[in-house]
FIZA-793182 format. One line per field, with one value per residue (C-alpha): x, y, z; residue in three letters; residue number from 1. Coordinates in steps of 0.05 Angstrom, whole numbers. Example, Ala and Ser with C-alpha at 12.3 -4.5 7.8 and 13.67 -1.06 7.14 Angstrom:
<pts>
xx	[246 273] $
yy	[-90 -21] $
zz	[156 143] $
rest	[ALA SER] $
nr	[1 2] $
</pts>
This chain:
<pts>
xx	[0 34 -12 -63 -114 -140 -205 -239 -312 -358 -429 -413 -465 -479 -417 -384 -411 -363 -308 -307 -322 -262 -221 -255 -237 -165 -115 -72 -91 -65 -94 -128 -181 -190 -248 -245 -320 -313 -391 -433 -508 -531 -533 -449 -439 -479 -456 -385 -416 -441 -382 -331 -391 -377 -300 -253 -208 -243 -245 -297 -278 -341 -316 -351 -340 -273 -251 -213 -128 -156 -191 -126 -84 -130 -127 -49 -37 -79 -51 -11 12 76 60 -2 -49 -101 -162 -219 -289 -319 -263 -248 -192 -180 -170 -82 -79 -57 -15 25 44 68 102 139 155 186 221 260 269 232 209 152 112 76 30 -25 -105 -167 -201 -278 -312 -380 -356 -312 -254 -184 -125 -68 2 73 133 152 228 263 270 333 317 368 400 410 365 302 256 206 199 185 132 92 90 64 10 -7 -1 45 -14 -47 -44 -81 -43 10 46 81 126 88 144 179 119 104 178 189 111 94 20 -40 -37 -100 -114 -82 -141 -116 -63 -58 -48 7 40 38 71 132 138 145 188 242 256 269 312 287 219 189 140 95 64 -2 -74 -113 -144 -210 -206 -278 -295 -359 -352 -320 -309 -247 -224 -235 -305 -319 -261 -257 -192 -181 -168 -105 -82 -80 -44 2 11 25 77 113 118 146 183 224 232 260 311 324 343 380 328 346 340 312 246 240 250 196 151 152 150 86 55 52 31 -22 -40 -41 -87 -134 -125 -129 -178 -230 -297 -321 -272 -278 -221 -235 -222 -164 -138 -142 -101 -56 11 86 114 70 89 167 159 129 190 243 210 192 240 235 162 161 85 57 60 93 27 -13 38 46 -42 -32 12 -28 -89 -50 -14 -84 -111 -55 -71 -145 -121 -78 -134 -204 -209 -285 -319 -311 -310 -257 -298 -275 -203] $
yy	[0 61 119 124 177 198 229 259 258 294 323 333 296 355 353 283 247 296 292 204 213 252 206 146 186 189 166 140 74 49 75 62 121 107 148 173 179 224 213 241 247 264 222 226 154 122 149 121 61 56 73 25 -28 -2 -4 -44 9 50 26 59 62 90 122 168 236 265 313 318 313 236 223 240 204 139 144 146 88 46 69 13 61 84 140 190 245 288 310 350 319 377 387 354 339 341 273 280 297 246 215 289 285 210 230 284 249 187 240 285 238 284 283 325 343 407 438 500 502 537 564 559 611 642 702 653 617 646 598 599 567 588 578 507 485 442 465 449 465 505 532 608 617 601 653 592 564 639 644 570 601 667 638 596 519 493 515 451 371 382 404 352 281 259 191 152 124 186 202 126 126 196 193 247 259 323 347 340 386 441 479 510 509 434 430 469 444 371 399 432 383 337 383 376 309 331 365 368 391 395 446 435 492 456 471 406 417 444 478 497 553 546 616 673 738 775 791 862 850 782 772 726 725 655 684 725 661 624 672 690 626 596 657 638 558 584 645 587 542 588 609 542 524 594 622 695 723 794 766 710 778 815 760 754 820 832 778 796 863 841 793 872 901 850 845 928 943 896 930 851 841 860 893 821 780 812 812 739 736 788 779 817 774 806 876 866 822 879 929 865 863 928 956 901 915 951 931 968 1038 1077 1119 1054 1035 1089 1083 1011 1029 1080 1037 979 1023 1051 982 957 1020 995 932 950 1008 972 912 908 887 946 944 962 1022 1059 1054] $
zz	[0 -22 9 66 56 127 129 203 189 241 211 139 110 48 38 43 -15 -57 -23 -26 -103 -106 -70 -119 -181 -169 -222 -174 -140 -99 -31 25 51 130 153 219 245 302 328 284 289 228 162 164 194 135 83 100 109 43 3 48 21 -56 -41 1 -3 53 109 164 236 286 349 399 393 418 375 301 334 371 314 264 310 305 233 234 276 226 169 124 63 53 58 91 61 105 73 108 98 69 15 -49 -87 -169 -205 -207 -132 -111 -167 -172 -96 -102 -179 -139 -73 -125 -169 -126 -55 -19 56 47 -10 -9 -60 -64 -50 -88 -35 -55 -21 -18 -61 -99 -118 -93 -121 -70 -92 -89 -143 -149 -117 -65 3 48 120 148 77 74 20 48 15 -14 67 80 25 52 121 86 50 106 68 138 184 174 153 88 15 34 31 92 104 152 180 200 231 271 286 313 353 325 336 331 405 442 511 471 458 385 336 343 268 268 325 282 220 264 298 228 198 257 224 159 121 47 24 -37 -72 -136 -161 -169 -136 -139 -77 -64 14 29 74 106 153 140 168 198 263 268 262 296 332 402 446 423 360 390 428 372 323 382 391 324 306 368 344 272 304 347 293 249 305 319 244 226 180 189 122 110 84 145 196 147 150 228 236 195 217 291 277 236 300 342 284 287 366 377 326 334 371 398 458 532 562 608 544 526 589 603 535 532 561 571 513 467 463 474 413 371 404 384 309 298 260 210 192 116 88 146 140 199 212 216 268 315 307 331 383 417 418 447 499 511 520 560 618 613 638 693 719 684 714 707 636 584 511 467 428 493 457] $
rest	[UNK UNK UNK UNK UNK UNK UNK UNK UNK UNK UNK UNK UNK UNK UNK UNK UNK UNK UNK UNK UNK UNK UNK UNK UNK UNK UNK UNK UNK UNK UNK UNK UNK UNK UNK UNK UNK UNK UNK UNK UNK UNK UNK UNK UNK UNK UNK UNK UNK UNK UNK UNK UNK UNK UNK UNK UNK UNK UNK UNK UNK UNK UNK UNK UNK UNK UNK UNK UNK UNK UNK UNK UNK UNK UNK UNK UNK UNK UNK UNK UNK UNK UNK UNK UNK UNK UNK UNK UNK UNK UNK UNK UNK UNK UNK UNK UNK UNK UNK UNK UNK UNK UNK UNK UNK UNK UNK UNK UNK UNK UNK UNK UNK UNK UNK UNK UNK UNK UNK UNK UNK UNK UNK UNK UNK UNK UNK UNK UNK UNK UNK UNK UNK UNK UNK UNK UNK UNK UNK UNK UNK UNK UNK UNK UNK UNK UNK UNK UNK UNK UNK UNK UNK UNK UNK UNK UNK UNK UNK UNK UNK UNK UNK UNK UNK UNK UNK UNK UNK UNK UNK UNK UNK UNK UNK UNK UNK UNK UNK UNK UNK UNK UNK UNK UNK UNK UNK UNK UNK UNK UNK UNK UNK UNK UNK UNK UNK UNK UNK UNK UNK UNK UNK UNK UNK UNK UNK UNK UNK UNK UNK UNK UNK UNK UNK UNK UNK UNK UNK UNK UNK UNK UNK UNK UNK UNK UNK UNK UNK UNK UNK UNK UNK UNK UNK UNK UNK UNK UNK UNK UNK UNK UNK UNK UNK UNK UNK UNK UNK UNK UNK UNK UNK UNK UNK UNK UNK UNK UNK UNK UNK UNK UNK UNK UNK UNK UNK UNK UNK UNK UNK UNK UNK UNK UNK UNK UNK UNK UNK UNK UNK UNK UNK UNK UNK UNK UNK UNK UNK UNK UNK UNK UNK UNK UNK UNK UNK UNK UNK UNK UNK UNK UNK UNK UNK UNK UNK UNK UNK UNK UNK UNK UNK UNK UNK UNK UNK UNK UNK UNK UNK UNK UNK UNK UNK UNK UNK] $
nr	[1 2 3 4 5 6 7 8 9 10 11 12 13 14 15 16 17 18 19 20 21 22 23 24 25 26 27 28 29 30 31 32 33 34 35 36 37 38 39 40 41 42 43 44 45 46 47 48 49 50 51 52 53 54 55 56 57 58 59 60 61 62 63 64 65 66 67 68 69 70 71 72 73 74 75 76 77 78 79 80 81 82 83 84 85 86 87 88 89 90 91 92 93 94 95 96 97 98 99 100 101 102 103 104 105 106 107 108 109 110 111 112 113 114 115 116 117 118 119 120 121 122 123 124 125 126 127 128 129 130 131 132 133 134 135 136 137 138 139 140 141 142 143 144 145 146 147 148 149 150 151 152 153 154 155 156 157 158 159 160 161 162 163 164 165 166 167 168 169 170 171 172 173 174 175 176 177 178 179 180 181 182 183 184 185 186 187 188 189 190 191 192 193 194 195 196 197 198 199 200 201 202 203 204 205 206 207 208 209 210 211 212 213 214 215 216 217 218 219 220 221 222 223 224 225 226 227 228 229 230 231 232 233 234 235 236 237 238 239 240 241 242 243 244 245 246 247 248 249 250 251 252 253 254 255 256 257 258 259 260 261 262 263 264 265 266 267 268 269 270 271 272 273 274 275 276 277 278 279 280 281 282 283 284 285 286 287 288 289 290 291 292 293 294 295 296 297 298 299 300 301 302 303 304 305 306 307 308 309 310 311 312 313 314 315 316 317 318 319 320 321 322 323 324 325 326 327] $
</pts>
């Protein structure tokens, strides 16, 4: 078995049906397509049922309800292939998915494949890829890793083609307790085993989004913790591994002041909210990267600034619940 196609399913009955035809499709065969049913209560649980009956190749395991990292990390320690591809049950995948991450992975000796996303949204399709290359972890010229963590395809399990054993061998499973970010906390994790990585400048798959909206208008402090967060993960990683090129510092430096826009602008979070989120580490990392930031204008900045410092002396004199139009 060359590739083991995991699949958490949890509710996505008008949805699911697609996303197994895509998986049928595929011009590559040889895989097995492990669905994960995480407890669902609606017509979810059936219709995996009914295609594992079609095809031997998926196999349907029923557990109660505990959440998409236990039900990831059921599906890897079942897994027979080679090698191990995430899909989300409400996505789909084109026809060559599959055989183009297993062509590359074969071609170049890879340890992880990586490739781009349509994201199909309400308004439309947005095609998200970056330039095709190899990837040495720890090289000097490290502008393409920059450019994966920029458009965001290492913040979770999908787009990608991992070696199972590297990942049964090294333990290396989706957190669970940690209440977000688990996804990214899995791929870091991965890529402290490897050393070369490989892009293809493909988008063959289909990333739905079922919600949208942006922080500054329906944000939650979870949202902060779990930007905050995952910049810290990939803000260590790259220390750890010597990527300090000018474009890694302008990345993290933009980054985490887009995490204080979003944070200081937003009109939906108590002063209580962000205080139970906000702490020291925050702001000296915005004085440490500051002088690295070039997208966002200086005037924007010092705007930022004098909000946050304004929020900050809320905190320390406001205890009690106010809201951040105050500001």
């Amino acid at each position: 078995m060359e590739i083991s196609v995991i699949i958490p399913v949890y509710n996505t009955e008008a949805y699911l049906e697609d996303c197994l035809n895509s998986v049928i499709t595929q011009q590559f065969k040889d895989w097995e397509c492990l669905l994960i049913d995480d407890g669902s209560t609606d017509q979810s649980s059936r219709i995996c049922d009914l295609y594992a009956s079609r095809d031997s190749r998926f196999k349907v395991f029923h557990t109660a309800n505990s959440g998409v990292s236990i039900a990831r990390n059921l599906g890897i320690e079942l897994a027979s292939g080679t090698y191990i591809a995430f899909i989300d049950s409400d996505d789909t995948i084109d026809g060559e998915y599959l055989l183009r991450l297993y062509e590359a992975m074969k071609k170049v000796k890879a340890e992880l494949i990586v490739c781009g996303m349509k994201l199909i949204r309400s308004s439309g399709i947005e095609i998200n890829t970056v330039p095709q290359g190899q990837i040495v972890i720890g090289n000097e010229d490290s502008d393409l890793f920059v450019e994966l963590n920029r458009k965001f395809l290492l913040y979770g399990p999908v787009v990608k083609l991992y070696h199972s054993d590297i990942i049964k061998n090294n333990k290396i499973r989706f957190p669970y307790g940690v209440q977000y970010g688990e996804d990214l906390i899995f791929n870091f994790k991965y890529l402290e085993y490897v050393t070369n990585i490989f892009v293809i400048n493909t988008s063959g798959y289909h990333y739905r989004i079922l919600s949208e909206g942006s922080l500054s208008t329906s944000a939650h402090s979870r949202d902060f913790i779990t930007n905050y967060r995952q910049w810290k993960i990939i803000c260590s990683f790259f220390e750890k591994k010597k990527i300090d090129s000018s474009n890694a510092r302008i990345y993290l430096s933009n980054r985490l002041w887009g995490i204080a826009y979003d944070l200081v602008m937003s009109n939906k979070l108590s002063i209580r909210e962000i205080k139970n989120a906000f702490c020291t580490d925050f702001i000296n990392d915005l004085r440490i990267f500051d002088k690295y930031t070039i997208i966002i204008p200086y005037w924007l900045r010092i705007t930022i600034s004098e909000r946050f410092y304004r929020l900050i002396w809320l905190i320390q004199r406001r205890p009690k619940k106010e809201n951040l139009n105050k500001l």
